[in-house]
N, C-alpha and C positions, 0 to 999 in steps of 0.2 A: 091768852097764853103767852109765856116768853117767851121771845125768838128762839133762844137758847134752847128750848124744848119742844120747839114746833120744828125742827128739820128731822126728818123720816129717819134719815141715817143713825140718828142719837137715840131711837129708840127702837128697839134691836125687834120687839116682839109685833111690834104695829109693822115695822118692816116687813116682818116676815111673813105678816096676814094680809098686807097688800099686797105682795108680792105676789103670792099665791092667787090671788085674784086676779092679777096682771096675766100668770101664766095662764089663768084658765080663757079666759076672753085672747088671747095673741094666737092660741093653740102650739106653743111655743115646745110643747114635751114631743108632741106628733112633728115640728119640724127639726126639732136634735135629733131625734130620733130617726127619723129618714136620714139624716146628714151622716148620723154617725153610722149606719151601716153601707151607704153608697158611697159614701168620698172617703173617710176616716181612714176604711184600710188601704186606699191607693195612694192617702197624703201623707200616713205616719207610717202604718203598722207594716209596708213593702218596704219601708225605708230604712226600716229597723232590723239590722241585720243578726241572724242564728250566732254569729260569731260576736255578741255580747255577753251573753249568758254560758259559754263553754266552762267546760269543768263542773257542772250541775251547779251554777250560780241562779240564781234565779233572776227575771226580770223585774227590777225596782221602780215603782211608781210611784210618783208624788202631787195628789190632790191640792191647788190653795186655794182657799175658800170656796169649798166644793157644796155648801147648801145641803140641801138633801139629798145630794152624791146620784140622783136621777141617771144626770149623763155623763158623772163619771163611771157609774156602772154599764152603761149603754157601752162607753168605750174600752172599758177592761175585757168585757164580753168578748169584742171583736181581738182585742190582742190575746184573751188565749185561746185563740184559736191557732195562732202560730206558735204562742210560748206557753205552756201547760202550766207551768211552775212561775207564780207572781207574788212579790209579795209590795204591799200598798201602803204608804203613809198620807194620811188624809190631816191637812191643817184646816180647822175650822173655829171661830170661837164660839157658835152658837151651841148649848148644851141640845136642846130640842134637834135643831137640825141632825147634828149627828146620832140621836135616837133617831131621826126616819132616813138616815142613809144606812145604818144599818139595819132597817126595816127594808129598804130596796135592793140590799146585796142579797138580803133572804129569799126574797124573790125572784130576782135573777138567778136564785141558782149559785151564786159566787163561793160555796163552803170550801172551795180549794186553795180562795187567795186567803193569804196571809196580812192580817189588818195591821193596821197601826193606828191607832187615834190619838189628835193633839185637839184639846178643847184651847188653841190661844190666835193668837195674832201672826200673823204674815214673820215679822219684825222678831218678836220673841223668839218664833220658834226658829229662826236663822242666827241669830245671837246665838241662842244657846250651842245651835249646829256648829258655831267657828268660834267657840271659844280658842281656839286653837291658830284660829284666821285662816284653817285651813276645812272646809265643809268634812266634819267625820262619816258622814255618809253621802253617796252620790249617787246621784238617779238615772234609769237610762230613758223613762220618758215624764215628764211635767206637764202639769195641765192647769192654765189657771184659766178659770169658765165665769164669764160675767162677774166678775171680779177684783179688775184694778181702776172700775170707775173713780174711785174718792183716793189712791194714791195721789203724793203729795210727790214725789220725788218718782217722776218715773224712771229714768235711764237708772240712778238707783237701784231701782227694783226689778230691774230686767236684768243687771247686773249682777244681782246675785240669785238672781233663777239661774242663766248661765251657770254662775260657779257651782249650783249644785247639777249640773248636767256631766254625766260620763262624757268624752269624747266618741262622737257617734248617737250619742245621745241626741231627742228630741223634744224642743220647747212648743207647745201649743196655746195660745191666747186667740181668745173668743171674746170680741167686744160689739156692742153696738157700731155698726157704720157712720159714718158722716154723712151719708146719705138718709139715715133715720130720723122720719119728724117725732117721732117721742121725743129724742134727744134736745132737737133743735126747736122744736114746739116752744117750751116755757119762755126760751128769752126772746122769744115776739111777741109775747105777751106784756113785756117793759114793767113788769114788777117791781117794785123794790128789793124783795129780795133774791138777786137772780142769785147769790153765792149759795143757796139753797140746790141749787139744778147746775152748778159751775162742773160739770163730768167731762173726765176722759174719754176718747170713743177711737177705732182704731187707727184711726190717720192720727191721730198722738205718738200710739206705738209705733206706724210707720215710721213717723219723723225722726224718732227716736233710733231707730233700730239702722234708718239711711246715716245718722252722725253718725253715730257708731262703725259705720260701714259694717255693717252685718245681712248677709244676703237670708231672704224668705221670701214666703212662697202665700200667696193668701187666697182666699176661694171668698166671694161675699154669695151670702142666702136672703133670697128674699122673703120679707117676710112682713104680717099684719096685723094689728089689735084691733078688736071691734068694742068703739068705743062708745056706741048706743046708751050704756045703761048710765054714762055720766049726765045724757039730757033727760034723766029722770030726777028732781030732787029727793026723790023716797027709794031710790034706789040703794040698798046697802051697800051692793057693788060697785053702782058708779060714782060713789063718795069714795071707796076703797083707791077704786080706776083714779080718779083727780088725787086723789094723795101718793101715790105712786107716781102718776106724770108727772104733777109736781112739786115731788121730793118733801113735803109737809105734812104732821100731823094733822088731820080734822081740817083740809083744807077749805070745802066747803062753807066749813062753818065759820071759820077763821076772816075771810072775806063776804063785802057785803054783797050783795043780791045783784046791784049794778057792775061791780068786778064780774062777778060769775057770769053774770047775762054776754057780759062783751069779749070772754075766753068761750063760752058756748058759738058763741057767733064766729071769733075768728076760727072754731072748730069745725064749724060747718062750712069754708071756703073752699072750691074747688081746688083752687090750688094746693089744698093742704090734708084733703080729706077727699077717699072716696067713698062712691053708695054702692054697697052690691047686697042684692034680695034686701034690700029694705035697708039692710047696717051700715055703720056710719065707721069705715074705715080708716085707722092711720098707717102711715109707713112705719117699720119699724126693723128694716134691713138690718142685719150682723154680718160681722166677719170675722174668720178664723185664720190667726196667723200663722206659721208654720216654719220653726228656725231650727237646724240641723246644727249641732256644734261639730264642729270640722274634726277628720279620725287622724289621730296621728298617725303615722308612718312608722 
């Protein structure tokens, strides 16, 4: 296969089946989900004050690249509980995905917010917002979830989250840790093609956010993938698992017997991997940043 069509990223729908797979073995819905009703409302939703929304405005929220809107529903949940009246623009390009995020708003219960669907790009749908260079609509909280790994231009793009944030308003970014071996796993593995797994993780956004001199707040969750089912080769899942860690279509099949043999092996290093009831666990820490844009006076 071409390189060109062997990186995950390029191929939106294998993505999206690996990923699914990744989420079911990390048990990654169960810890957003805890997150998002213990921490969420003491980091954002306290923070966000009734004197946004005065005059019967309602509270504006903007998904980017929300997937299938799992935990941004998790999180709207807990914000109307304080603001009754929401209404949501969700950026996504996948067409599928946002058929099952509006399959999870139905579940939740959400028939009171008010949708907005954009099937495009991060990029696109900010252009089109400043035709004017000035954002025609502004948000009072943002959330971009597992989502600016493959940005090229980061402070760019943190740059114009801000600009769509109200003053008072709150930006949330949720990335892998630098503490996470998913992350860090593939380039110990000295592959040729590490520009395949080249991802940002949140000590990027830090970096970025301390130039800037921009003060936040960040909470890291621990957390694990049980990666058992990649030392099976007849595993569906664990070919799925190895194309998701790392970032390639059919990766298995792609390399030969001896490659695999010698990433199984450095898989199974203490150092890198632990055993609990039998499974063959990784690290796979996240962190959620948390940036308030300052209220004017």
């Amino acid at each position: 296969m071409d390189s060109n069509n062997r990186r995950l990223l390029d191929n939106h729908n294998h993505y999206a089946r690996a990923f699914d797979v990744f989420c079911k073995y990390s048990s990654k819905h169960e810890i957003l989900s805890k997150w998002a009703e213990e921490v969420f409302p003491k980091v954002v939703v306290e923070k966000l004050s009734k004197g946004l929304v005065e005059g019967g405005t309602k509270l504006r929220t903007l998904g980017i690249g929300s997937a299938s809107g799992f935990m941004d529903c998790k999180l709207i949940s807990c914000i109307l509980r304080k603001f009754p009246d929401v209404c949501s623009t969700i950026v996504e390009p996948m067409l599928s995905y946002i058929d099952r995020f509006k399959e999870n708003a139905a579940e939740e219960s959400l028939l009171s917010v008010e949708w907005h669907w954009n099937q495009t790009m991060w990029q696109q749908y900010y252009d089109d917002l400043t035709l004017t260079d000035i954002p025609s609509t502004k948000f009072h909280f943002v959330s971009s979830i597992h989502s600016l790994y493959y940005i090229p231009n980061l402070e760019k793009t943190i740059k114009e989250f801000l600009a769509c944030l109200e003053d008072g308003g709150i930006l949330l970014l949720i990335l892998s840790s630098d503490y996470s071996d998913v992350r860090r796993f593939p380039k110990r593995c000295q592959l040729p093609d590490e520009n395949f797994f080249n991802q940002k993780n949140a000590e990027d956004i830090k970096q970025v956010l301390k130039t800037l001199s921009i003060p936040f707040e960040t909470t890291r969750v621990e957390s694990f993938v049980d990666i058992t089912p990649c030392f099976d080769s007849n595993n569906k899942d664990g070919q799925m698992l190895f194309d998701f860690l790392m970032q390639e279509v059919h990766f298995h099949f792609n390399k030969s017997p001896i490659v695999i043999e010698d990433i199984l092996k450095r898989l199974s290093e203490p150092d890198l991997t632990s055993t609990v009831d039998g499974k063959t666990m990784l690290r796979n820490d996240w962190e959620a940043i948390v940036i308030q844009k300052k209220q004017e006076i």
